[in-house]
C-alpha positions in Angstrom: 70.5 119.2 91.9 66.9 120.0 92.9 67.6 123.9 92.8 69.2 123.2 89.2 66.5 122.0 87.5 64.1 124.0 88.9 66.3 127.1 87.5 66.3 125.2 84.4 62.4 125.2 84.7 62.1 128.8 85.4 64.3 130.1 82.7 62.7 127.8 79.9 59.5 129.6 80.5 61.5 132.9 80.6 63.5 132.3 77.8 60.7 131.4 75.2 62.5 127.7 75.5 60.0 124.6 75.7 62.7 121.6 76.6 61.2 117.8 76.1 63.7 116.6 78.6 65.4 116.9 82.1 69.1 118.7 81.7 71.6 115.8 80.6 75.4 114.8 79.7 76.2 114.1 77.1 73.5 115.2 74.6 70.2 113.3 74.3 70.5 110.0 71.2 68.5 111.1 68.5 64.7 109.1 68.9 63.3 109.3 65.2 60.1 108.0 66.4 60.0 111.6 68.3 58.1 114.0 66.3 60.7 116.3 66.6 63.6 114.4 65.8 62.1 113.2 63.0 61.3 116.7 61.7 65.0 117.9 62.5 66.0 115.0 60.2 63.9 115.1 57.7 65.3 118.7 57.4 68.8 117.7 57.4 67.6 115.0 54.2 67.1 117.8 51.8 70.6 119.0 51.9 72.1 115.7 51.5 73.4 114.9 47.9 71.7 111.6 46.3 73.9 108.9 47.5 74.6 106.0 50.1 74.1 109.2 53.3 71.1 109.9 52.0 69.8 106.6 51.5 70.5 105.6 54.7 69.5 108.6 56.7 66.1 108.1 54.5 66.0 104.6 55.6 66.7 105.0 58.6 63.4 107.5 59.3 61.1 105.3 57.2 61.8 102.6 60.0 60.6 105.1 62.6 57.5 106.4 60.8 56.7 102.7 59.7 56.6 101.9 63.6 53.9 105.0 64.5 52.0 103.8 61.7 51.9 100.4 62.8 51.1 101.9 66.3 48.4 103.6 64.6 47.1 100.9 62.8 47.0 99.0 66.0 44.9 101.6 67.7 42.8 102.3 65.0 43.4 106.4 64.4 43.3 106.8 60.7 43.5 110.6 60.7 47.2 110.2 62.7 48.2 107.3 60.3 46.9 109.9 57.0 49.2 112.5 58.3 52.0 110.0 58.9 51.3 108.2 55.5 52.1 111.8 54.0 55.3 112.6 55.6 56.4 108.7 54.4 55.6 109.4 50.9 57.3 113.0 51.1 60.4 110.9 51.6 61.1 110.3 47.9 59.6 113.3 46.5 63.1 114.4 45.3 63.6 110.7 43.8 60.5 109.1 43.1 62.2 106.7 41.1 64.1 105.0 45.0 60.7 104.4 46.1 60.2 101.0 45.1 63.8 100.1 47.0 63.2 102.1 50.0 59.4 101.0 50.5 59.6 97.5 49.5 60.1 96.1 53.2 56.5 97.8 54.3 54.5 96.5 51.9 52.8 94.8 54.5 51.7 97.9 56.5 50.8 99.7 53.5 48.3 96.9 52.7 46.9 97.4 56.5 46.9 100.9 55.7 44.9 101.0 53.2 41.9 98.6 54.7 42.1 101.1 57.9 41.3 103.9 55.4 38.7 102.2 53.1 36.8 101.0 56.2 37.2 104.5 58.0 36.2 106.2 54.6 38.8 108.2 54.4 39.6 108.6 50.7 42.4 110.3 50.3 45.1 108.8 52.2 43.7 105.5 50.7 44.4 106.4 47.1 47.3 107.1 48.4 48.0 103.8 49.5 47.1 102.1 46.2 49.5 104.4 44.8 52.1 103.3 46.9 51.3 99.7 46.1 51.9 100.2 43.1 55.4 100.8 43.1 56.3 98.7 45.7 54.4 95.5 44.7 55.1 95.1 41.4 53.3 91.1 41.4 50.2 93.3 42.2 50.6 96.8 40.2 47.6 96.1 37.8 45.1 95.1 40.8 46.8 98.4 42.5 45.8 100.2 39.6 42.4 98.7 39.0 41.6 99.6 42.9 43.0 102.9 42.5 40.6 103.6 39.3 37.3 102.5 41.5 38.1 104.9 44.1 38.7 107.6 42.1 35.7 106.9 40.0 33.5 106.6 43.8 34.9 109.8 44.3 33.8 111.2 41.6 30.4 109.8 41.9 29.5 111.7 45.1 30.2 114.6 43.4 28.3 114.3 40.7 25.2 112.7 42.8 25.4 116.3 44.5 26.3 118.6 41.9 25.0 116.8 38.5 26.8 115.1 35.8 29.3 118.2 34.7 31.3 117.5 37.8 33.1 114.7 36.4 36.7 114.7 37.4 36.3 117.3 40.1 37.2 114.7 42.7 39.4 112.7 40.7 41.7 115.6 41.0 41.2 116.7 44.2 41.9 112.9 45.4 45.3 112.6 43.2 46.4 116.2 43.9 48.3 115.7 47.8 49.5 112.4 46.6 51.1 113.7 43.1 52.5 116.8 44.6 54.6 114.6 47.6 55.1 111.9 45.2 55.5 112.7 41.2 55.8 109.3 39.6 55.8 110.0 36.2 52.5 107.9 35.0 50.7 109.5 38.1 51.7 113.1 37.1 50.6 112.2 33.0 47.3 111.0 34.8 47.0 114.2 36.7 47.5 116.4 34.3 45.3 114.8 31.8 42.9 115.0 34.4 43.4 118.7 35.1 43.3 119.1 31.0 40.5 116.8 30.0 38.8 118.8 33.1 39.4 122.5 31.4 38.5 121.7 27.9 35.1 120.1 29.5 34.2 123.3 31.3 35.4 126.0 29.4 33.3 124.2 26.5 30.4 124.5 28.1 30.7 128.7 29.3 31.4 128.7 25.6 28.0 127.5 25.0 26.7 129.3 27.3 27.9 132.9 25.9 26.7 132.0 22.6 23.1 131.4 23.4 22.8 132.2 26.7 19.2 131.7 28.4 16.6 134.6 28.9 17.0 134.3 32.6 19.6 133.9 35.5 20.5 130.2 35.8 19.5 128.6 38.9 16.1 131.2 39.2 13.1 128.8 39.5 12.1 127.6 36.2 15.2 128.7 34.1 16.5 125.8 32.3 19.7 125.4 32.2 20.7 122.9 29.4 23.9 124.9 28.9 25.4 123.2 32.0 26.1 126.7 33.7 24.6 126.4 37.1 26.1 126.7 40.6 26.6 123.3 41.0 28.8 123.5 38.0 31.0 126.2 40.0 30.9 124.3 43.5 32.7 121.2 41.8 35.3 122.9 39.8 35.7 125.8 42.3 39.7 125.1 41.5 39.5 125.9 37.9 40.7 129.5 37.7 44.1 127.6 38.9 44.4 125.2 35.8 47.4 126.2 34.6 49.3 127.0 37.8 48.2 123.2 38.7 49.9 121.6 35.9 52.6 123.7 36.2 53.2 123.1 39.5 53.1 119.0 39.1 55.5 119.4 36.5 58.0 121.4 37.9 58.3 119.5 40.9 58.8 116.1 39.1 61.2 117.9 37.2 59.8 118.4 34.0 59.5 122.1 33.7 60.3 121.9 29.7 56.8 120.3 29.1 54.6 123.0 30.9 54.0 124.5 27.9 53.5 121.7 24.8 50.2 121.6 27.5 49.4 124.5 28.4 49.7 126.2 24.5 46.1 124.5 23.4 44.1 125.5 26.4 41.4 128.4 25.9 39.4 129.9 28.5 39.2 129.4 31.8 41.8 128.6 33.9 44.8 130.0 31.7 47.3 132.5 32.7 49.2 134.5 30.1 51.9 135.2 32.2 52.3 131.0 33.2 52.2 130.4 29.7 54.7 132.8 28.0 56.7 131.9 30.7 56.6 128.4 29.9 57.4 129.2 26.8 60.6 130.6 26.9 61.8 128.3 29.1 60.5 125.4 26.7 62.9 127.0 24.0 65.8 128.4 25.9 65.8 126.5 29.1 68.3 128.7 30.8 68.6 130.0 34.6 67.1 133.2 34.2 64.0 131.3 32.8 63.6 129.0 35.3 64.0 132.1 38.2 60.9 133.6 36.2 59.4 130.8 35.7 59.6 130.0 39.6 59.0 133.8 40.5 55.7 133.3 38.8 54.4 130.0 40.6 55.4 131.1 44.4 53.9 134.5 43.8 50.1 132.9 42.3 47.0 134.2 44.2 45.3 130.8 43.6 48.2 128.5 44.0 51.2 129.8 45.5 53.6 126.9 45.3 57.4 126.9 47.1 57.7 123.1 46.6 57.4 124.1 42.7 59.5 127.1 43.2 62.2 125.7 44.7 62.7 122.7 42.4 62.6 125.3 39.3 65.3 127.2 41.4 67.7 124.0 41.8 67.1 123.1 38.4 68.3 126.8 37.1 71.3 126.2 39.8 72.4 123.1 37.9 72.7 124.7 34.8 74.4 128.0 36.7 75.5 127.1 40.1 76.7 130.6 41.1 73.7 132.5 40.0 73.2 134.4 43.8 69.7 135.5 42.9 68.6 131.8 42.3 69.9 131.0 45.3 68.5 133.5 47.5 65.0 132.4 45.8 65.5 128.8 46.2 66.7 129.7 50.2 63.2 132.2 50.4 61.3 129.0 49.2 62.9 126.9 51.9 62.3 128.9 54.4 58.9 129.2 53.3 58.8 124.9 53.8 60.3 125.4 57.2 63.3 123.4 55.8 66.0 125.5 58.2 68.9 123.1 56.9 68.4 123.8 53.3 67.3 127.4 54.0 70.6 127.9 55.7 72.9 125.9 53.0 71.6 128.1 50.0 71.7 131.7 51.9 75.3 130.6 53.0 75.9 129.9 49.3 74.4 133.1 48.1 76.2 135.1 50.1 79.7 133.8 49.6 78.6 134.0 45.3 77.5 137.7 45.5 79.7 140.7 44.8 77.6 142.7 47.7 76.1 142.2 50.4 72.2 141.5 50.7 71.9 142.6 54.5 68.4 141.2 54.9 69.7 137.9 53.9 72.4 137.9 56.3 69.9 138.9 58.8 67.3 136.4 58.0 70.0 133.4 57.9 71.2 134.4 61.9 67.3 134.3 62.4 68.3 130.7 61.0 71.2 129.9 62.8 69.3 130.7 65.9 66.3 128.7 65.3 68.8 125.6 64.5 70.2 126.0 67.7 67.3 126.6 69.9 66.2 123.3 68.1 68.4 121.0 69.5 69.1 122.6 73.0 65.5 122.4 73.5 65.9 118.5 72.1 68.4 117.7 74.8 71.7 118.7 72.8 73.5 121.0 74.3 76.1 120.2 72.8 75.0 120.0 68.8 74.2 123.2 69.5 77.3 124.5 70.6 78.4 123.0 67.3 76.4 124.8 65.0 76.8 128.4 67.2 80.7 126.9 66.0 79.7 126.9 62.3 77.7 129.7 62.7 80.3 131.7 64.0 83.0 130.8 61.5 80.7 131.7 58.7 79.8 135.3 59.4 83.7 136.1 60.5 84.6 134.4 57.1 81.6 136.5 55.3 82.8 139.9 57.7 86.3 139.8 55.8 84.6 139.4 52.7 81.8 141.9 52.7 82.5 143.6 56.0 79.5 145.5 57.9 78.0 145.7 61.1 75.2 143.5 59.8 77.6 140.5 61.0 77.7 141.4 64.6 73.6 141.5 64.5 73.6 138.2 62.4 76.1 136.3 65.1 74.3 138.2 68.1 70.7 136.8 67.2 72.7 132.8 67.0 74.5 133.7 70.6 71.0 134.6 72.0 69.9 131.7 71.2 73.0 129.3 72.3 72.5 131.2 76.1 69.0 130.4 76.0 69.2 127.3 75.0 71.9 125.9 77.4 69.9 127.6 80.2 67.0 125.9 79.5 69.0 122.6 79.8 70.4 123.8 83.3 73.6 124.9 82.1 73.3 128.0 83.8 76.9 130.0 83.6 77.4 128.6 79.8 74.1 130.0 79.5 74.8 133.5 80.9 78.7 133.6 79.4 76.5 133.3 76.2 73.7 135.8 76.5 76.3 138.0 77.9 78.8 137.7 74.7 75.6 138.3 72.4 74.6 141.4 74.2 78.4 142.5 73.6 78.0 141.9 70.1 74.3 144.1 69.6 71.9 144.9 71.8 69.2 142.2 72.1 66.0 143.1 74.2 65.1 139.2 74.2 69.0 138.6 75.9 68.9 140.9 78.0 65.7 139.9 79.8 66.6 136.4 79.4 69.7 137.3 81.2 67.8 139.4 84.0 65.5 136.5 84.6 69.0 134.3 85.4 70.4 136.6 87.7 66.9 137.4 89.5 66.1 133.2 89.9 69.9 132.8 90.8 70.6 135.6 93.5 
């Protein structure tokens, strides 16, 4: 047993595998407090369809964040408990609407939270709090509010004690922004975006201004007044401004509102717009139809300023609704998965794609056994051998379902690249000869550099 788990050892390192526990039988329970596990689940979440599954698989890893969190609280890290507050909230950032229901029984730690991060200083992550509180104590939403006001008006002060008085609502946004983009309540996405636009007219009044009687020297030069407002202070603070209407546009797209982009985005002048956002906008305000949302979408994830998936992909589900076999939606909405790190959800919408389309997108049959092999190299390296010879199952039964369809050698590669990573993952867990069998059957399939020294190093620690 010694010599097996040293051989287990050996090939981990070998095989690129990293297991978190000794070789076992059967697979390992699923620990949600594990980072990990709770990743791997949270993944799983965002293919679920609303209903009692998803409720309680939601439930369930609210239990196990609300027990780091209290761990945290207890030991006084505030930057582990911000990070952890964020993955909470993320939670219901498809239904912001459950979060009341869900969040009602850890009210209490939300209200230790939030003392934590006012004494640390830590702003952020205690707006984000008083958010919270707001929808989950409703005998206390209007002191939630009035809390959540004073700290964004703090915030705001420091900004304009170091940059002057044109930085108002700089920090305001910056505060709201994390919070609105996990969570998009509808009253804290209006207050954002009327933030963001009350922000725009502000600044772009005062270049106006400024280019109509501009001063006879550079502002900021010693001695050059600058009672237009246009100095560098004025930049520092609203450095985020050429993003304006990728900003609002991204809030409202992920709280599912993509028809209202433009009624605010039509008055803004200046700086900040974006033609292309805006017409953009605009046709999908007056002919909200799936190939107007894929623009739309197409536009956001591709931004310089503000690249946005999370935005992307929601626009992409909401074009799927109206047109669920549109295969070019799908592969976007899978591209902006992948680009989360959501493997599940990644995996469900290339499968999707692929069984809609009249031809085959080889790339996108490569990219989804990338997929299938990082799903399985997840949970053999968890202690699940076998879930993982589960999903090489599925995996396997999808491409030779797909091969009859569209048939090319693209497959073999595609169910290769999942093999590999089956034999490297049951070899890491000490089940050598599944392990080899495996690697073996991949390198029968295509060639694999990565099997076939994985393989070598087997027979080399095994002779």
């Amino acid at each position: 047993m010694a010599r097996l788990l040293i051989f287990a050892v050996l090939i981990s390192a070998a095989c690129g595998a990293s297991p978190r526990n000794k070789p076992t039988w059967p697979d390992a329970p699923v620990e949600l407090r594990d980072d990990v596990d709770r990743e791997a689940a949270i993944d799983q979440l965002w293919v679920l369809a609303p209903g009692a599954e998803r409720d309680q698989l939601r439930a369930a890893i609210a239990r196990a964040t609300a027990k780091r969190l209290e761990d945290a609280v207890r030991e006084e890290r505030p930057f582990v408990a911000a990070a952890l507050l964020d993955q909470l909230t993320g939670l219901w950032q498809p239904d912001p609407n459950q979060l009341a229901a869900g969040l009602a029984s850890h009210a209490t730690l939300i209200r230790d939270l939030r003392k934590m991060f006012a004494k640390s200083g830590a702003i952020e992550p205690a707006a984000q709090t008083l958010i919270l509180l707001t929808e989950i104590d409703s005998g206390r939403r209007v002191q939630a509010l009035a809390e959540l006001d004073e700290v964004l008006v703090f915030a705001d002060d420091l900004s304009i004690a170091e940059n002057g008085p044109n930085a108002v609502r700089s920090q305001q946004i910056a505060v709201l922004q994390p919070t609105v983009l996990q969570l998009p309540l509808p009253w804290l996405v209006d207050k954002y975006v009327k933030l963001v636009v009350d922000r725009q007219v502000a600044v772009a009044s005062l270049l106006e201004a400024y280019q109509k009687a501009p001063p006879p020297c550079t502002p900021g030069d010693p001695g050059c007044p600058s009672a237009s407002g246009v100095t560098l202070e004025l930049v520092r603070a609203h450095h985020d401004i050429l993003a304006t209407a990728h900003r609002i546009a991204n809030v409202l797209a992920r709280a599912n509102r993509a028809p209202e982009i433009h009624r605010h985005l039509v008055n803004l002048k200046g700086i900040g717009t974006e033609r292309e956002v805006s017409a953009r906008a605009e046709v999908l305000a007056e002919h909200p139809t799936a190939d107007a949302y894929a623009e739309l979408a197409s536009t956001l994830r591709a931004d310089e300023h503000a690249p946005d998936a999370g935005a992307a992909i929601s626009l992409c589900l909401a074009g799927l609704a109206i047109e669920p076999g549109n295969s070019g939606l799908l592969v976007s909405a899978g591209n902006d998965a992948r680009a989360l790190d959501r493997i599940d959800q990644s995996i469900k919408l290339y499968e999707a794609a692929l069984a809609s389309s009249a031809e085959l997108d080889t790339q996108i049959a490569l990219r989804l056994g990338k997929l299938y092999g990082e799903r399985i190299s997840r949970l053999a390296a968890s202690g699940r051998p076998t879930a993982a010879s589960s999903a090489w199952n599925a995996a396997n039964k999808f491409t030779a379902r797909a091969a009859k369809q569209h048939p090319s050698v693209v497959w073999q590669q595609a169910t290769a690249i999942a093999e590999s990573a089956l034999g490297k993952g049951l070899a890491s867990q000490g089940m050598i000869d599944a392990g080899r069998r495996a690697l073996t059957a991949s390198l029968e399939r295509a060639p694999s550099t990565d099997a076939y020294e994985c393989l070598t190093t087997i027979d080399v620690q095994t002779a």
